[in-house]
N, C-alpha and C positions, 0 to 999 in steps of 0.2 A: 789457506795460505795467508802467510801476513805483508801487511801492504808492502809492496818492494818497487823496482823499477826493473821490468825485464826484460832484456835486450840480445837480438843475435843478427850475425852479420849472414847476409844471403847475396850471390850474385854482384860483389860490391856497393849493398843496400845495406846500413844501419837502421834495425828499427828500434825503438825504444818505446816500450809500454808502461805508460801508468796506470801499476796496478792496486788498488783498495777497492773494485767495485761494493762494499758492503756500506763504502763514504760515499761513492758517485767518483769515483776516484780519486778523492779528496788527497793533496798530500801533505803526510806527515813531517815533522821535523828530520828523522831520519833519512826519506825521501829527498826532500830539499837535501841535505846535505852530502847524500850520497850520487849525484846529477853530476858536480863537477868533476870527483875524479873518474866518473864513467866515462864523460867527454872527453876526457884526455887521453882514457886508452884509446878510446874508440879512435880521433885522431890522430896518435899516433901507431896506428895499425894501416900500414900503407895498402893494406886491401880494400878500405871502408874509402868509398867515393860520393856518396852522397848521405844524408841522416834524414832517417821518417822518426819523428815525435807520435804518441799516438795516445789512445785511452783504451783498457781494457773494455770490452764489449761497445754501448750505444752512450758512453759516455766519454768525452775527452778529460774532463776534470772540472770539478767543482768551486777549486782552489784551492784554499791552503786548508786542513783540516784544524780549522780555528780552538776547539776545544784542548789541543793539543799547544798550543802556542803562547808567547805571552803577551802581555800587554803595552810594554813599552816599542817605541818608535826605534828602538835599537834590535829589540827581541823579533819585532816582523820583519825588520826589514835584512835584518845579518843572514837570514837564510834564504829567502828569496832572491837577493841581488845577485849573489856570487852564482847562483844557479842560473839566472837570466842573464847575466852576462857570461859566462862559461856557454852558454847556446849563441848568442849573440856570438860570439866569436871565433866557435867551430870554423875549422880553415874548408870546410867542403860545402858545398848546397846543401839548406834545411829547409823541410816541408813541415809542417803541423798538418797532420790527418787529423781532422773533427768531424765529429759525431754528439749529438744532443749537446749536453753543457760546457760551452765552454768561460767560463769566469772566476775572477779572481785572480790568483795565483795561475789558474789555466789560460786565460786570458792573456797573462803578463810570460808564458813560455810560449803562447802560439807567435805574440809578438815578435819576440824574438827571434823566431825563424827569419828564414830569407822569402818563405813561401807557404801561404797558407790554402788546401782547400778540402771544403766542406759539403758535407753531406746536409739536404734539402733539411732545415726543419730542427737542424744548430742554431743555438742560441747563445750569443756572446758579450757580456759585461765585465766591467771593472769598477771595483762596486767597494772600497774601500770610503766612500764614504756615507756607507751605510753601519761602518765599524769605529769612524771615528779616526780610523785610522789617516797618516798622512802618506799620501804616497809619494816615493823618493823623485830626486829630480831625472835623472836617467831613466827610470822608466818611463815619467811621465813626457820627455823629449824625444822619446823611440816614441810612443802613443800618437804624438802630437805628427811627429815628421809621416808617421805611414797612414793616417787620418784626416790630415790636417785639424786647425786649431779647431773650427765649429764642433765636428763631430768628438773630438779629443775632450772638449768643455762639456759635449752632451753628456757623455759617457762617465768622466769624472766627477762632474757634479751633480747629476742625478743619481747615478750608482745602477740605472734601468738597465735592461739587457734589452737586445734587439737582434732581429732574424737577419739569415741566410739573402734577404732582398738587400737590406740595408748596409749587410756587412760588405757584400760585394761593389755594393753604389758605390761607396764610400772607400774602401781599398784596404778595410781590414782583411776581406776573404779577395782572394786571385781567381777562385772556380766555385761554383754550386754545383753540385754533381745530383741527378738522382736517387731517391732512397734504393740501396743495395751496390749502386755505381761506385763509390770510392776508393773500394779498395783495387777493383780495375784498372780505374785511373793512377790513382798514386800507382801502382806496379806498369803501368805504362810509361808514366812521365821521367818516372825515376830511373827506368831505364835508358830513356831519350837522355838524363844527365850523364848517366854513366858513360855515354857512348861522344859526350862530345868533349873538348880540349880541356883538359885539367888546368892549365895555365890561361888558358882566359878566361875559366871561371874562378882561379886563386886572384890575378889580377882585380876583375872585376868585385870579388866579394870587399877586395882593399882597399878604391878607389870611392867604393859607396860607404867605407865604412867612415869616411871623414878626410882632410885635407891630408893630401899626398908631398911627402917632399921629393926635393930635385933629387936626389940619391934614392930614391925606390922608384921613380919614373924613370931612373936611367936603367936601375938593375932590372927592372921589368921589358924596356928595350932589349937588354944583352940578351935575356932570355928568349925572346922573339926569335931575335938573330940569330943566336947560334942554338936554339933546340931542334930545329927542322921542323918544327909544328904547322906553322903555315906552307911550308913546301908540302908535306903530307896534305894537310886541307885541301888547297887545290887542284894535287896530283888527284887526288880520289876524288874531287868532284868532277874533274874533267873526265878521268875515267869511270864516272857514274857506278864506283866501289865505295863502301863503308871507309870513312877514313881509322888510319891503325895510329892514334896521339898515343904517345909513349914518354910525354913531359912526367917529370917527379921534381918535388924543390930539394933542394939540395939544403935542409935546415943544419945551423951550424951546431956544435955537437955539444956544449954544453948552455947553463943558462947564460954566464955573464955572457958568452958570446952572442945568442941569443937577444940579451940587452942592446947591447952594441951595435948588433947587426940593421937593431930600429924594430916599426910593428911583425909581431908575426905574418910569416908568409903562407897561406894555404899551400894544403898540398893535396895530392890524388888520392880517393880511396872507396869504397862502395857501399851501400847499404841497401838493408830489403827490406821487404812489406810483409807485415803478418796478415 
């Protein structure tokens, strides 16, 4: 098969596999550049609620399949930003499932999740200066904000990789799972997403993603108020039932309005685990 990106929706679980196992699932130009309009079906399919990233077999990705690329600071970096920010900005909860390598380019899409966890014995670097390469500022300030500066200066200016102990000190990894444990886990946790308020995790993903204006902290109020979603919460914890959130945003219907309307708004939808 040749290197692709293969994805299906399960149970309101998005998975997405990078697949080149014969690179270490290195990806290609092609790759990169076919990520973003996947994200966009994928979130606009109001059945996908949450999105798993992954790596075909015991590898997450090696990063960018550099033989394939080219050598200017325009040529690396036109493909990989638009695909880590098109992840970065998926309106639902994202996990990066890792397994053995993850650097590079692999590296720079676990980051981008909202949530990364790893299987015992992952290895994670960003290693662009071992290429010469310059890596962009937006990546390097996501790196820096989920690391902090120490570990962010380790990583980039060494270009070393480092284990499953360090990544989690440090707050690149969220979980260390045992060898065989992760795909467990990730089908557990991602169901624990599915299962709770779409609107507080749309809100939430908007709030962390940078300063809020008074006009989205109101519209995010109105939606409180009048969705019934916390009346729901409450009623089903009191009566010690599964609550039934039944929020969806209401996105306006084309782009200028879209513009207008200010940052995108998450909305509800589900994804699975391979």
């Amino acid at each position: 098969m040749e290197p692709c990106l293969q994805h299906h929706v399960t149970d309101g679980i998005a998975t997405v596999v990078i697949h080149n196992p014969g690179k270490r699932n290195a990806l290609t130009p092609d790759m990169w550049r076919a990520l973003p309009p996947l994200l966009e079906r994928l979130a606009a399919d109001p059945a996908v609620r949450a999105l798993v990233i992954t790596g075909e077999g015991d590898t997450f990705s090696a990063g960018a399949d550099i033989g394939a690329l080219g050598a200017t600071y325009e040529e690396t970096t036109a493909l990989a930003l638009p695909a880590e920010e098109a992840l970065a900005r998926f309106p639902r909860p994202t996990l990066a499932a890792v397994r053995g390598s993850c650097v590079g380019g692999g590296c720079q899409l676990a980051a981008a999740c909202d949530l990364r966890f790893a299987e015992q014995g992952a290895r994670f670097g960003v290693t662009p200066a071992r290429l010469g390469i310059v890596y962009a500022p937006g990546s390097t300030r996501r790196l820096m904000e989920l690391v902090g500066p120490a570990t962010a200066k380790y990583l980039l200016l060494s270009g070393e990789l480092i284990g499953t102990e360090r990544a989690l000190r440090t707050g690149l990894v969220d979980e260390v799972l045992p060898p065989g444990g992760l795909a467990d886990r990730v089908a557990e946790f991602t169901r624990i997403l599915v299962s709770r308020s779409a609107l507080t995790q749309a809100a939430a993903k908007e709030f962390t993603a940078g300063p809020v204006d008074p006009a989205r902290l109101e519209y995010w109020r109105d939606q409180m108020r009048d969705s019934g979603e916390t009346a729901e919460g409450v009623a089903a914890f009191l009566e010690r039932r599964a609550p039934r959130f039944r929020w969806s945003p209401q996105e306006p219907a084309d782009a200028d309005a879209r513009v207008q309307a200010g940052p995108a708004r998450p909305g509800p939808g589900h994804i699975a685990y391979q």
